[in-house]
PLY file of the C-alpha trace (Angstrom):
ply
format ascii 1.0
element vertex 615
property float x
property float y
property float z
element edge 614
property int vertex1
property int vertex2
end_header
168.86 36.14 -91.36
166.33 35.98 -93.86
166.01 33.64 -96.37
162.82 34.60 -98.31
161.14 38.28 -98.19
157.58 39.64 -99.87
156.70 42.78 -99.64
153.23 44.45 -101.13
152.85 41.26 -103.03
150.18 41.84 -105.42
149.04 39.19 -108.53
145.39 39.09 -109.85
143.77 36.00 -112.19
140.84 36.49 -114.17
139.92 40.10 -112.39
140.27 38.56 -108.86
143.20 39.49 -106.94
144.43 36.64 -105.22
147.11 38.30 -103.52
146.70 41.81 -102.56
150.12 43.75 -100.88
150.89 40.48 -98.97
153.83 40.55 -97.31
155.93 37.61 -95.80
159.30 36.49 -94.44
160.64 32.70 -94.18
164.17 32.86 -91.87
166.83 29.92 -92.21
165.40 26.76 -90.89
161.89 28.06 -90.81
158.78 25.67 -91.62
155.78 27.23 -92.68
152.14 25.37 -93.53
150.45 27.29 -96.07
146.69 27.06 -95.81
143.31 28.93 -97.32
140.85 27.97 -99.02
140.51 26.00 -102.35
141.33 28.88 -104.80
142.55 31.33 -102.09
145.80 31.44 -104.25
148.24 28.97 -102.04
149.65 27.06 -105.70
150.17 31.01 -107.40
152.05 32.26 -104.55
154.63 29.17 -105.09
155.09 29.53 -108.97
155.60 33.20 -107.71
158.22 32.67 -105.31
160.02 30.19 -107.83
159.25 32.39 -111.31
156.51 30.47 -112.71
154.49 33.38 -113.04
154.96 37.28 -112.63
153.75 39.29 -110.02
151.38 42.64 -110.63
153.41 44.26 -108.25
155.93 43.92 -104.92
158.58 42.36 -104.73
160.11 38.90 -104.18
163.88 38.54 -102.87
165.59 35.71 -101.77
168.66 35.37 -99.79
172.39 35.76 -101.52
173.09 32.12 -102.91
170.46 30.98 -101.54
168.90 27.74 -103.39
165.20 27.22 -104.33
163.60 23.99 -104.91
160.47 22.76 -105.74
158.63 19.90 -107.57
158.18 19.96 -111.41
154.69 21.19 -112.52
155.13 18.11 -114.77
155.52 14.48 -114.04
158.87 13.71 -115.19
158.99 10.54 -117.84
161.57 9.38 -120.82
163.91 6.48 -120.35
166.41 7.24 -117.61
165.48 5.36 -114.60
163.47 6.39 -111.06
166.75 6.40 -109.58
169.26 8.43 -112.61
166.37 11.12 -112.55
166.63 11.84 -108.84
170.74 11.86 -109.25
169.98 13.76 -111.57
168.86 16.73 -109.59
171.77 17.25 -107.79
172.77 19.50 -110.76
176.80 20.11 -109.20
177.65 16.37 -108.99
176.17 15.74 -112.25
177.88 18.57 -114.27
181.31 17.46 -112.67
180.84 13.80 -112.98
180.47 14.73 -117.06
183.76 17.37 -116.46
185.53 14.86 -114.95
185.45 12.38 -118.45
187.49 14.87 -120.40
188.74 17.46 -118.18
192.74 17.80 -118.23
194.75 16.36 -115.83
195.44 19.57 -113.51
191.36 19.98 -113.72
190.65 16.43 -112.54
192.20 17.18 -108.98
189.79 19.82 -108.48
186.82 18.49 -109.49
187.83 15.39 -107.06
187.87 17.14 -104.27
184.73 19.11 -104.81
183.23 15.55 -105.33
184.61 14.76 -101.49
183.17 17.59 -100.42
179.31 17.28 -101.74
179.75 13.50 -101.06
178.88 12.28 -104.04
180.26 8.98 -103.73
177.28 8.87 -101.14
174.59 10.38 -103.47
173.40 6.75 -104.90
172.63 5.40 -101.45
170.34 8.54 -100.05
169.01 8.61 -103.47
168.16 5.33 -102.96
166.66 6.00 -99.39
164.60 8.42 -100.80
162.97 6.76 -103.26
162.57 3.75 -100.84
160.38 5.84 -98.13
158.54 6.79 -101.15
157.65 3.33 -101.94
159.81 2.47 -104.45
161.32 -0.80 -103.96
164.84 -1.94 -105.87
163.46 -3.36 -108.87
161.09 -0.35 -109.35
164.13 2.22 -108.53
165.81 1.07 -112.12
162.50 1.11 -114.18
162.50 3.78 -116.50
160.34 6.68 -115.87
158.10 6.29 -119.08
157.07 2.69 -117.44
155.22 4.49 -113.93
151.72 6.22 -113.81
151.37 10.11 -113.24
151.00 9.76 -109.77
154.18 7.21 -109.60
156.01 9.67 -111.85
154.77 12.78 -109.67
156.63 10.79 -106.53
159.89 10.89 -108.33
159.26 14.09 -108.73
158.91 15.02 -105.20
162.00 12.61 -104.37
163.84 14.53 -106.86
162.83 17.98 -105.00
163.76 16.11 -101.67
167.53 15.06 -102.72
168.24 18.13 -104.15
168.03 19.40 -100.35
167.99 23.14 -101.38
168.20 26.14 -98.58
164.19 26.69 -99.43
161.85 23.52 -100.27
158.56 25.04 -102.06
155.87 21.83 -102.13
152.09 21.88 -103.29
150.44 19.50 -101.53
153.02 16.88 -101.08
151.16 14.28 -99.91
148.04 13.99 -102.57
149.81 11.00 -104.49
151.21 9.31 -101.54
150.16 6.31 -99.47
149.46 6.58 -95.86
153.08 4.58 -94.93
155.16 7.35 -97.79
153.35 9.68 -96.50
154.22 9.16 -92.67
158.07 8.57 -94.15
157.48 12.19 -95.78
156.54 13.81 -92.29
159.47 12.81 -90.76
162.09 13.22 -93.62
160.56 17.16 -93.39
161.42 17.36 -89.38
165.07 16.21 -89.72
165.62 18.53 -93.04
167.67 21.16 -91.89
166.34 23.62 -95.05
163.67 26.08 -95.03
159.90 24.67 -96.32
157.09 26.58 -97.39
154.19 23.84 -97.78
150.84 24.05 -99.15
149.23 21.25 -97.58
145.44 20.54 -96.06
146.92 17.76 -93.97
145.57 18.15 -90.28
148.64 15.67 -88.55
151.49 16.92 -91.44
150.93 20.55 -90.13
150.81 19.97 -86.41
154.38 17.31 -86.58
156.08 18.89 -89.70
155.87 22.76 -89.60
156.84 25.45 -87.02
154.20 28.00 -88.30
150.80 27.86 -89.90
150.90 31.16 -92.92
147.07 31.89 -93.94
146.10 32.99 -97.12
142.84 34.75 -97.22
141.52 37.79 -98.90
144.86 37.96 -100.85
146.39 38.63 -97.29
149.07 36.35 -94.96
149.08 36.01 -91.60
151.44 34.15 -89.51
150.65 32.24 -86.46
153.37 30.22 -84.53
153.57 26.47 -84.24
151.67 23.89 -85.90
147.84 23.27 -86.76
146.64 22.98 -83.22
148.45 26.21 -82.21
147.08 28.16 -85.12
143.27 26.88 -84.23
143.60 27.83 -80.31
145.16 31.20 -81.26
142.57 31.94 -83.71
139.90 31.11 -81.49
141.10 33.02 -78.67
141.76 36.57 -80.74
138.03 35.80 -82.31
136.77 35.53 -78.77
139.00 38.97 -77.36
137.49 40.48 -80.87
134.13 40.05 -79.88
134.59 41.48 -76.62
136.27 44.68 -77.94
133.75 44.75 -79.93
130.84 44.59 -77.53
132.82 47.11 -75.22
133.15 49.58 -78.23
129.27 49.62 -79.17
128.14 49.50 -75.75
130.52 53.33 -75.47
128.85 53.85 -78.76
125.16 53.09 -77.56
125.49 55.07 -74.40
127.36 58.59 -75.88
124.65 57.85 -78.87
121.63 58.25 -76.18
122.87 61.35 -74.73
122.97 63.25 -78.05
119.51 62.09 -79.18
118.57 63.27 -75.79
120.11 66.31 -75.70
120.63 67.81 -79.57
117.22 69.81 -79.56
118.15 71.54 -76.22
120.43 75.30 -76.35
121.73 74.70 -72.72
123.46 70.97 -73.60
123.89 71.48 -77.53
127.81 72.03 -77.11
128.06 69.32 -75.31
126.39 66.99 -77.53
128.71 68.29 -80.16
131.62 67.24 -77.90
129.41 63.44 -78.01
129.45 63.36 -81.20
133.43 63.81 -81.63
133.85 61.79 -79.35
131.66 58.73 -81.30
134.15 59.41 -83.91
137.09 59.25 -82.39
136.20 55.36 -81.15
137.95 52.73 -82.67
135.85 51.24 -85.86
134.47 47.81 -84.89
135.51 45.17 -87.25
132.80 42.38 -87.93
134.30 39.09 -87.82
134.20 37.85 -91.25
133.92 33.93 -91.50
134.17 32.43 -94.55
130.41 30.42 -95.08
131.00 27.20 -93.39
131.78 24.04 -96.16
128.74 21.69 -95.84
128.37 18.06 -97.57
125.53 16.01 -97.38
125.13 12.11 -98.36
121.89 10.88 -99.25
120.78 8.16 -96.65
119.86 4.77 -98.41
117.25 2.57 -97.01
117.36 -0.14 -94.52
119.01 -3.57 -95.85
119.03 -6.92 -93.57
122.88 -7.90 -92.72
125.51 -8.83 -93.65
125.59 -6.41 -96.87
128.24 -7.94 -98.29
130.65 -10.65 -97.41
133.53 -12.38 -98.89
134.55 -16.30 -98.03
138.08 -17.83 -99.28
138.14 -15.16 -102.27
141.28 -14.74 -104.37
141.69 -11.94 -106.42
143.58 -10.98 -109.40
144.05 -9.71 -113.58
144.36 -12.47 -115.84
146.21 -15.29 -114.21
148.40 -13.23 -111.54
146.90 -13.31 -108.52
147.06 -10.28 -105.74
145.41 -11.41 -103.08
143.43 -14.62 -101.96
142.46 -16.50 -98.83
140.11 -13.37 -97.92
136.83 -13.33 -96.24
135.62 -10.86 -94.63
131.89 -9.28 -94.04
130.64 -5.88 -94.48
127.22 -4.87 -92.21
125.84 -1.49 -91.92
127.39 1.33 -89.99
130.67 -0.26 -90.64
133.74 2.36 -90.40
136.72 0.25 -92.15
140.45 1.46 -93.36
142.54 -0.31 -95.25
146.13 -0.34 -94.41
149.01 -1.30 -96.24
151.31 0.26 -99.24
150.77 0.92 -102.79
150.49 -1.85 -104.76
149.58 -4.25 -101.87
146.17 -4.49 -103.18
143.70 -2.35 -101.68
142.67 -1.20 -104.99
142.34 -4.38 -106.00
139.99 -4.81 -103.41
137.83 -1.92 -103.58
137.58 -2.60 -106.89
136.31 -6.30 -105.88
133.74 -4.96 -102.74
132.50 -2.79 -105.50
132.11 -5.07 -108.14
134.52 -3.60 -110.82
137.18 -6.88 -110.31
135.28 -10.40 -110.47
137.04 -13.25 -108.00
139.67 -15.98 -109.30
138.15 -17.98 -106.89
135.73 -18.49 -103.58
132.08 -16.41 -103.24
130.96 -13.27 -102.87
127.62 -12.45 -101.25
125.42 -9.49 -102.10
122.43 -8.65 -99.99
119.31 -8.37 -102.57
119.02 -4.33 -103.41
122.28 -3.62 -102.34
123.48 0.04 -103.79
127.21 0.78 -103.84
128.90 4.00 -104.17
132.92 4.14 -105.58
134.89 7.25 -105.35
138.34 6.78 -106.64
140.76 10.26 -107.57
141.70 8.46 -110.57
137.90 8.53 -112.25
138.68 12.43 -113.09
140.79 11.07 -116.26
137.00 9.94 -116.77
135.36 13.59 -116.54
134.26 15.25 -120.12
135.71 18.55 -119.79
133.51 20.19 -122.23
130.49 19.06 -120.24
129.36 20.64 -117.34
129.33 19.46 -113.43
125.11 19.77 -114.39
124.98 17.50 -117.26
127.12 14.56 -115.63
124.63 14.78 -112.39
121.91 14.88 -115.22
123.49 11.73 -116.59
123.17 9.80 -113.62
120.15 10.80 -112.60
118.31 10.68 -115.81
114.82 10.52 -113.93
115.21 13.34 -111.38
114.27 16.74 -112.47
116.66 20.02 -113.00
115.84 20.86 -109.81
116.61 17.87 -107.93
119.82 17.94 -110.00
120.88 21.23 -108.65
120.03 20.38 -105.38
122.42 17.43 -104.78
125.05 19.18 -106.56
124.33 21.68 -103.64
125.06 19.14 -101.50
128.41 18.70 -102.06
129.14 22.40 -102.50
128.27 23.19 -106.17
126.12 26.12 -106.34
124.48 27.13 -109.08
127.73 29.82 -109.91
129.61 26.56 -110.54
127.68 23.60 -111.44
126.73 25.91 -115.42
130.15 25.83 -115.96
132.53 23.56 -117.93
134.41 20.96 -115.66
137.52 21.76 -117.41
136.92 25.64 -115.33
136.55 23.60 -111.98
139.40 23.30 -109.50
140.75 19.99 -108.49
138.90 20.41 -105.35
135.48 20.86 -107.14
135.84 17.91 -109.13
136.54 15.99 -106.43
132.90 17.29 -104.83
131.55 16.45 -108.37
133.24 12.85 -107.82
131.67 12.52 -104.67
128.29 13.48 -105.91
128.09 11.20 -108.71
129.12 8.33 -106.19
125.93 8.91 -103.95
123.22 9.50 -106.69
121.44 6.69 -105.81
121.62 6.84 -101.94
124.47 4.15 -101.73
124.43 1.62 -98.89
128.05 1.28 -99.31
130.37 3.90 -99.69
134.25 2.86 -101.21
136.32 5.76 -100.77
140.11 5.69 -102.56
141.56 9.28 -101.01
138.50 11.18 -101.21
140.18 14.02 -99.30
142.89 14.90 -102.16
142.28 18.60 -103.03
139.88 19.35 -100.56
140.53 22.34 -98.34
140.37 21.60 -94.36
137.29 23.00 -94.06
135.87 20.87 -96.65
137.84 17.97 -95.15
136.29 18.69 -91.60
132.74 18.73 -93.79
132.95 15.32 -95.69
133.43 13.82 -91.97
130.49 15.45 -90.48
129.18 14.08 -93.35
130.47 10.46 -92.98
129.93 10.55 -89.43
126.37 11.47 -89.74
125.68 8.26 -92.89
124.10 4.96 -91.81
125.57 3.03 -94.17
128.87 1.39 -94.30
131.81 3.42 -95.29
134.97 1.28 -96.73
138.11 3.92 -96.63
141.25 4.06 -98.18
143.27 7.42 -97.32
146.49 8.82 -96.54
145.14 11.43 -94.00
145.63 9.80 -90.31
143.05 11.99 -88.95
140.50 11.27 -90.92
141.03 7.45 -90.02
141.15 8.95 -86.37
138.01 10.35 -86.53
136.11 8.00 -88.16
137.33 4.34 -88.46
136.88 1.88 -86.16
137.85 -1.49 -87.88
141.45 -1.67 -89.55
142.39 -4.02 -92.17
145.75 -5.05 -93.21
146.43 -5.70 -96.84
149.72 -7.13 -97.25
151.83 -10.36 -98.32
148.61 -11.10 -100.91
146.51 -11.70 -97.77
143.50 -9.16 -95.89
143.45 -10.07 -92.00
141.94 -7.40 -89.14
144.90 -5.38 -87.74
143.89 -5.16 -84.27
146.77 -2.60 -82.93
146.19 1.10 -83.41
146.88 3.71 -86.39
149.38 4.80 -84.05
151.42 1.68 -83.47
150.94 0.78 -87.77
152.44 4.57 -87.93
155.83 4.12 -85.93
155.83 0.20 -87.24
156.29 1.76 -91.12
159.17 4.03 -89.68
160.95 1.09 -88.10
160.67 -0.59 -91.73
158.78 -3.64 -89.85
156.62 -5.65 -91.46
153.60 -5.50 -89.50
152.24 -8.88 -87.42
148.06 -9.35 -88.98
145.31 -10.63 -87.07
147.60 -11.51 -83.38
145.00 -12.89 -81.41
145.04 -10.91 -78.14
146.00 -13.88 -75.82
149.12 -14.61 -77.54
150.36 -11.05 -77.45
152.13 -11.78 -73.87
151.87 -8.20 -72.32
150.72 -9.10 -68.78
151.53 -6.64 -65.75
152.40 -8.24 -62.83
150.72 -6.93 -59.44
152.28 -5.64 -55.80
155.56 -4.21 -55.21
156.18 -4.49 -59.73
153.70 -1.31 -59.93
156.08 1.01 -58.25
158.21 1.35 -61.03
154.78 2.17 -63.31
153.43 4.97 -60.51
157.47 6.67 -61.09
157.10 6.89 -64.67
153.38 8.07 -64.77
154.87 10.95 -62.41
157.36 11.67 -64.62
155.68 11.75 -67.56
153.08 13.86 -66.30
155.60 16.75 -64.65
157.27 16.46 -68.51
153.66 17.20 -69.54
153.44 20.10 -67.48
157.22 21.63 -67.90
156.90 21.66 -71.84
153.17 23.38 -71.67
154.69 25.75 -69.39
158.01 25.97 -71.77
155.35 26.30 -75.14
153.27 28.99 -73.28
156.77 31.36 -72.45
157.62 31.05 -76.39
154.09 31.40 -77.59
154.21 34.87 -75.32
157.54 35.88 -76.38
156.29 35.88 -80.15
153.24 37.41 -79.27
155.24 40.64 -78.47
154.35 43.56 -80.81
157.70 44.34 -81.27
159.34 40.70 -80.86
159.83 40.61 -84.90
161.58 43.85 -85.37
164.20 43.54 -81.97
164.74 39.98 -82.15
167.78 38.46 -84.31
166.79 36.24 -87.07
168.58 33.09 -85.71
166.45 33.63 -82.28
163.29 33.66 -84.24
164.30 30.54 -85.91
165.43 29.04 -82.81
161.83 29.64 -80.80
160.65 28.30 -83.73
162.28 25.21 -84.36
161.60 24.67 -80.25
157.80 24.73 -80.87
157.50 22.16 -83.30
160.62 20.21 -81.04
157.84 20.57 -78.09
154.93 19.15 -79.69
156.43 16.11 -80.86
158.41 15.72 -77.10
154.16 16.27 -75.79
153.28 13.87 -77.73
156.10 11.15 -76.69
155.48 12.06 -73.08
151.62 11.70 -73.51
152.16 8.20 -74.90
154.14 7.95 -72.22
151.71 8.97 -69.57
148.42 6.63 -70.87
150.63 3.67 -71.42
151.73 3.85 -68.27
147.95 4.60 -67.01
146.58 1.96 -68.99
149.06 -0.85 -67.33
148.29 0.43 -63.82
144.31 -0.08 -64.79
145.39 -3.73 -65.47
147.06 -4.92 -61.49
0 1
1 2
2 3
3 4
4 5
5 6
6 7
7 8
8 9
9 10
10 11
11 12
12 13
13 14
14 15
15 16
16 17
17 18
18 19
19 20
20 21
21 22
22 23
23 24
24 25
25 26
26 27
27 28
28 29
29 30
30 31
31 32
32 33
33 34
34 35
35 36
36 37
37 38
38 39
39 40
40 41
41 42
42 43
43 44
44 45
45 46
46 47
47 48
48 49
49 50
50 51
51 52
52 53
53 54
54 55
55 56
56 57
57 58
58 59
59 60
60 61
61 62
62 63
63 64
64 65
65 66
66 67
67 68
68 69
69 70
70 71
71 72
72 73
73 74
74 75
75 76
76 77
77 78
78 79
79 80
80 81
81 82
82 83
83 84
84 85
85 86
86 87
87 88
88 89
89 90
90 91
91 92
92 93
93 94
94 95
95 96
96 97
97 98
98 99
99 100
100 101
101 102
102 103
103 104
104 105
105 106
106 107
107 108
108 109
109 110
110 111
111 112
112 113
113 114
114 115
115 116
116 117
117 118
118 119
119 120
120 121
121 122
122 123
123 124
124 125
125 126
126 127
127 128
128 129
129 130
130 131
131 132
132 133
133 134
134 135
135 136
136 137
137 138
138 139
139 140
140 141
141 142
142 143
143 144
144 145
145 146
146 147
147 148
148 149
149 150
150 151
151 152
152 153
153 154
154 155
155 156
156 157
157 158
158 159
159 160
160 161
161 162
162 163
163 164
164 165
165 166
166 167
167 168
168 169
169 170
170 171
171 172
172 173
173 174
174 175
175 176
176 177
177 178
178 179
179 180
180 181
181 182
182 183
183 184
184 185
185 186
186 187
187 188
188 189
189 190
190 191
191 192
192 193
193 194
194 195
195 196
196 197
197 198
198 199
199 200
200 201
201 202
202 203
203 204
204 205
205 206
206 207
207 208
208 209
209 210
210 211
211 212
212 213
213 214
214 215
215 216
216 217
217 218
218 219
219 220
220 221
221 222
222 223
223 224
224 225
225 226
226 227
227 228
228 229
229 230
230 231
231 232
232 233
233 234
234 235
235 236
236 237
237 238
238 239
239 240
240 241
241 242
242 243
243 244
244 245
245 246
246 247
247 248
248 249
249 250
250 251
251 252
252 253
253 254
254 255
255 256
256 257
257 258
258 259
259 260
260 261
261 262
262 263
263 264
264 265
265 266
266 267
267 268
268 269
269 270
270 271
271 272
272 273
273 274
274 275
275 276
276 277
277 278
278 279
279 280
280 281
281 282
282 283
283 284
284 285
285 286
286 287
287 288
288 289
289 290
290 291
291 292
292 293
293 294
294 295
295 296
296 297
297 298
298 299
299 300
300 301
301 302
302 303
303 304
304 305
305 306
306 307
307 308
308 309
309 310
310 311
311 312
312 313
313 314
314 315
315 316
316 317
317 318
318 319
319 320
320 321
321 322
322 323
323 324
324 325
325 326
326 327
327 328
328 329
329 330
330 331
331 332
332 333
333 334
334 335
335 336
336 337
337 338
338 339
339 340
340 341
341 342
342 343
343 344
344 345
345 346
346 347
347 348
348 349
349 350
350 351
351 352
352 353
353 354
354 355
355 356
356 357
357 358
358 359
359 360
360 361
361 362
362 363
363 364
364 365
365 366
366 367
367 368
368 369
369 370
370 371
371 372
372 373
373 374
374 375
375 376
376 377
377 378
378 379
379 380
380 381
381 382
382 383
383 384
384 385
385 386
386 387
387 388
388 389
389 390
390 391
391 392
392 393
393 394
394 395
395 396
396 397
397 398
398 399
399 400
400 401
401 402
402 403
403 404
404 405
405 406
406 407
407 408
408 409
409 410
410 411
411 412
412 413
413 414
414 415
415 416
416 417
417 418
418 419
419 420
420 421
421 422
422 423
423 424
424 425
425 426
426 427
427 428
428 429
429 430
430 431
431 432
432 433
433 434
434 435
435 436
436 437
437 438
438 439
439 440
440 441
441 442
442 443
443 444
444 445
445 446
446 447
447 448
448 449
449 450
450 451
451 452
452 453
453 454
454 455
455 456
456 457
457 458
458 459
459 460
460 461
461 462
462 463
463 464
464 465
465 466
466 467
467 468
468 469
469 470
470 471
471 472
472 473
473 474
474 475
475 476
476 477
477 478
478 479
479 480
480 481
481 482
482 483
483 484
484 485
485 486
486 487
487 488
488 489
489 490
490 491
491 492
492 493
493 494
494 495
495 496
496 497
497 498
498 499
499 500
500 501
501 502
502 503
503 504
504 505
505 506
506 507
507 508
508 509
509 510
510 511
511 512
512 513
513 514
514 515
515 516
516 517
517 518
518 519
519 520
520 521
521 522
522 523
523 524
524 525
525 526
526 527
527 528
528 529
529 530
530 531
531 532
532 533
533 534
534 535
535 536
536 537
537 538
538 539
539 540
540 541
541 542
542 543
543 544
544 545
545 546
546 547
547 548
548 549
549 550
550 551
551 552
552 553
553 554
554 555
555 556
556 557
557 558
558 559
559 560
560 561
561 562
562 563
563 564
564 565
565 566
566 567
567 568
568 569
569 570
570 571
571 572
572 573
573 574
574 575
575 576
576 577
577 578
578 579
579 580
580 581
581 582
582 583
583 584
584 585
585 586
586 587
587 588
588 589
589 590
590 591
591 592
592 593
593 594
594 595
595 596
596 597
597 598
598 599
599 600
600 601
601 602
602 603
603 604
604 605
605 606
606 607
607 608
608 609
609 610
610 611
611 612
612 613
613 614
């Protein structure tokens, strides 16, 4: 059955049509990843689907009864607490709960046992679990709303959204105001959630764990690819590759037909026949370029050699006023240094960014700074700071008041602001764009120290695949705070834990930190490797490892061979029209079931690897 159908879709902003006859269908249980670019329309075709704006033309129909749900545009607030507002969303329990205070006595039966049946009785305690994984901790789960920030307020929001547990879940990039440990919580809520989600989201491990299908938006057109991120960029690559041969077969028939007519059109004796050539040029298929969109390219300034350390920390406590966050710290910061910080909101890695970049002065202890030292901040917050009657030109110009208009415009090219964007009032840039701006006010004077507080929020994936090529290609030292797991993958190499007011080297993997913050364990900081006890013993004891690397690596193979008999079944021209809904939904639910079993097995298969390397 399907739960959500667009046909000929068609909406237009400004004169540019940002969806043009796009058609697409979401069946019961389905998990879509919507992706495009930044301004390819991904946020209008949600307040489409849930009335927040009216389409030019099509239509949008959504199953009989079927529930829609979606996050507020704004941040809720007033005085009921974090945890009434979520309640609160459950819009059936809350209108009987009020019925139930004055209905009559024949009523009250009624509305009891509708109460059984929702479960209301259990709504304060998932509520509550929500709101938790979120980050919220009891005391801050009874503070009134007006008492939280926007992006605190914008969780309860999305916890609201979340509890409601509609038959469709519509989210716009979910994860933008969450910490790496809510945002791991958020992944797996999404794979148990036995609803429908359509998900705007440029979140490389979210789509490959959380989704079943990967929906582009480009050219105001959607295409649907099965499974997650992965799946959609190997399936991509491979019809771009059988394009270009078709389309090297097709001109080389083209070339060759071509010759014979030049050769021949002058001469009586072969002028039908060149005729006949000719039709028959026509009558091969049209060979369709293969439009990329230009590449996204950053690039950060390169400061100049400084003697180590940069910048180093001994016995610092740090605070506001007399509460102190964190102390005991010291630490040291050299050049080519790739470091994370780990550890929830409110922990204190703002605090200490804010410290390493000389915002936050210490309570106590020393900090060193190398003479000459140049350090760049990025934090999303500073675009409360932007003047949205200026323009992305006369902020660069402020910061650079020495360099020319040239050399203005050319390191806002850097970062992606061409000259049709940086003339124009920030206010008329998109979140992503004044996140480039950010990032290009940060490295105005060739920084030898970047801080980076979720530099990645708003950015497409393209862009997001950019500002690492970037950061990968910087000598100086690079201090990262960031939901996104791969772009700690990719890049980091040093981990620090900030928790329990203290900052110690986590020496485990983003991995293990990831499945400790589902197990609601408090991480173990700075375990010296000797002590951690996890000796193999030698001889006959390795048997039992060789077994389970075999059988981890036939569970490899079986599921690739199981994902590659789905992946062709879908593939099927006609698959889509034959098929029953619930089998779609079931291949599809099987996919994303697969890659997370790959994973586990893969884990598996090095662990069990990596002990045999140690008899």
């Amino acid at each position: 059955m399907t739960l959500l159908q667009i046909d000929d879709l068609s909406f237009s902003y400004a004169g540019r049509a940002l969806l043009d006859h796009a058609t697409l269908a979401i069946g019961i249980g389905q998990k879509i990843g919507l992706i495009g670019k930044n301004g390819a329309g991904k946020s209008t075709l949600l307040r489409l689907i849930d009335g927040g704006l009216t389409p030019d033309g099509g239509t949008i129909r959504l199953g009989h009864r079927a529930r829609l749900g979606s996050v507020a545009q704004e941040a809720p607030s007033g005085a009921a607490s974090a945890l009434e507002h979520v309640l609160g969303a459950d819009i059936e329990r809350t209108q009987l709960l009020a019925e139930a205070e004055y209905a009559a006595p024949e009523r009250l039966g009624d509305i009891h046992d509708r109460l059984i049946t929702i479960q209301a009785d259990s709504a304060p305690s998932r509520a509550s679990a929500i709101l938790s994984g979120l980050g919220f901790n009891s005391e801050a789960q009874i503070r009134p709303m007006s008492s939280f920030s926007g992006g605190w307020r914008m969780r309860v929001g999305l916890a609201s959204a979340l509890f409601a547990a509609p038959d469709l879940l519509l989210l716009d990039e979910p994860t933008n105001h969450l910490d790496l440990e809510a945002a791991v919580w958020l992944e797996t809520w999404l794979t148990r959630f036995r609803g429908a989600v359509l998900m705007v989201s440029h979140d490389r491990n979210l789509l490959d764990r959380a989704v079943d299908s990967i929906a582009r938006l480009n050219q105001g057109k959607i295409d649907v690819t099965p499974g997650g991120f992965t799946d959609f960029i190997r399936i991509r690559t491979e019809r771009a590759e059988q394009q270009k041969r078709n389309a090297a077969r097709v001109a080389a028939q083209r070339a060759h037909i071509q010759k014979f007519v030049d050769r021949f059109r002058a001469t009586a004796t072969k002028a039908r026949q060149a005729q006949s050539r000719l039709k028959a040029i026509a009558r091969l298929p049209a060979i369709e370029n293969l439009v990329e969109d230009s590449p996204t390219r950053f690039c950060f300034p390169e400061p100049e050699y400084l003697p180590p350390p940069l910048l180093s920390l001994d016995d610092v406590s740090l605070g506001y006023n007399s509460k102190t966050v964190l102390r005991g710290i010291s630490l040291r910061v050299d050049t080519g240094d790739r470091i994370a910080l780990l550890g929830a909101n409110g922990n204190g890695k703002s605090t200490l960014a804010k410290a390493l970049s000389s915002r936050l002065l210490p309570q106590s202890g020393s900090i060193f700074v190398t003479g000459g030292l140049r350090i760049g901040y990025f934090a999303q917050h500073q675009e409360d700071d932007l003047d949205l009657n200026a323009t992305a030109f006369d902020h660069l110009a402020h910061a650079l008041p020495l360099a020319t208009a040239t050399q203005i415009r050319a390191h806002g090219a850097n970062f992606g602001l061409g000259p049709d964007r940086i003339e124009i009032g920030t206010r008329q840039l998109s979140g992503g764009e004044k996140a480039r701006l950010l990032l290009a006010l940060a490295t105005c004077d060739a920084p030898h120290i970047l801080i980076l507080d979720e530099p990645t929020n708003h950015l497409d994936i393209d862009a997001r695949e950019a500002i690492i090529r970037a950061l990968t290609d910087f000598s100086g030292a690079i201090i990262l705070i960031t939901h996104d797991p791969h772009l700690i993958d990719v890049l980091v190499d040093r981990l620090l834990l900030v928790a329990d007011g203290k900052v110690a080297s986590y020496d485990d993997d983003l991995t293990a930190y990831q499945k400790l913050v589902l197990q609601n364990v408090e991480p173990k900081q700075s375990v010296p490797a000797k002590s951690r006890g996890h000796k193999v013993k030698r001889t006959s004891e390795t048997l039992p490892l060789r077994r389970h690397l075999k059988v981890a690596e036939q569970k490899v193979a079986d599921l690739d061979a199981e994902r590659a008999a789905i992946e062709q079944r879908l593939s099927e021209p006609d698959f889509y029209t034959r098929a029953h809904p619930h089998e779609m939904a079931r291949l599809h639910r099987r996919l994303a079931a697969i890659s997370v079993e790959t994973e586990n097995a893969m884990e598996c298969w090095i662990a069990a690897e990596n002990a045999l390397a140690e008899t």
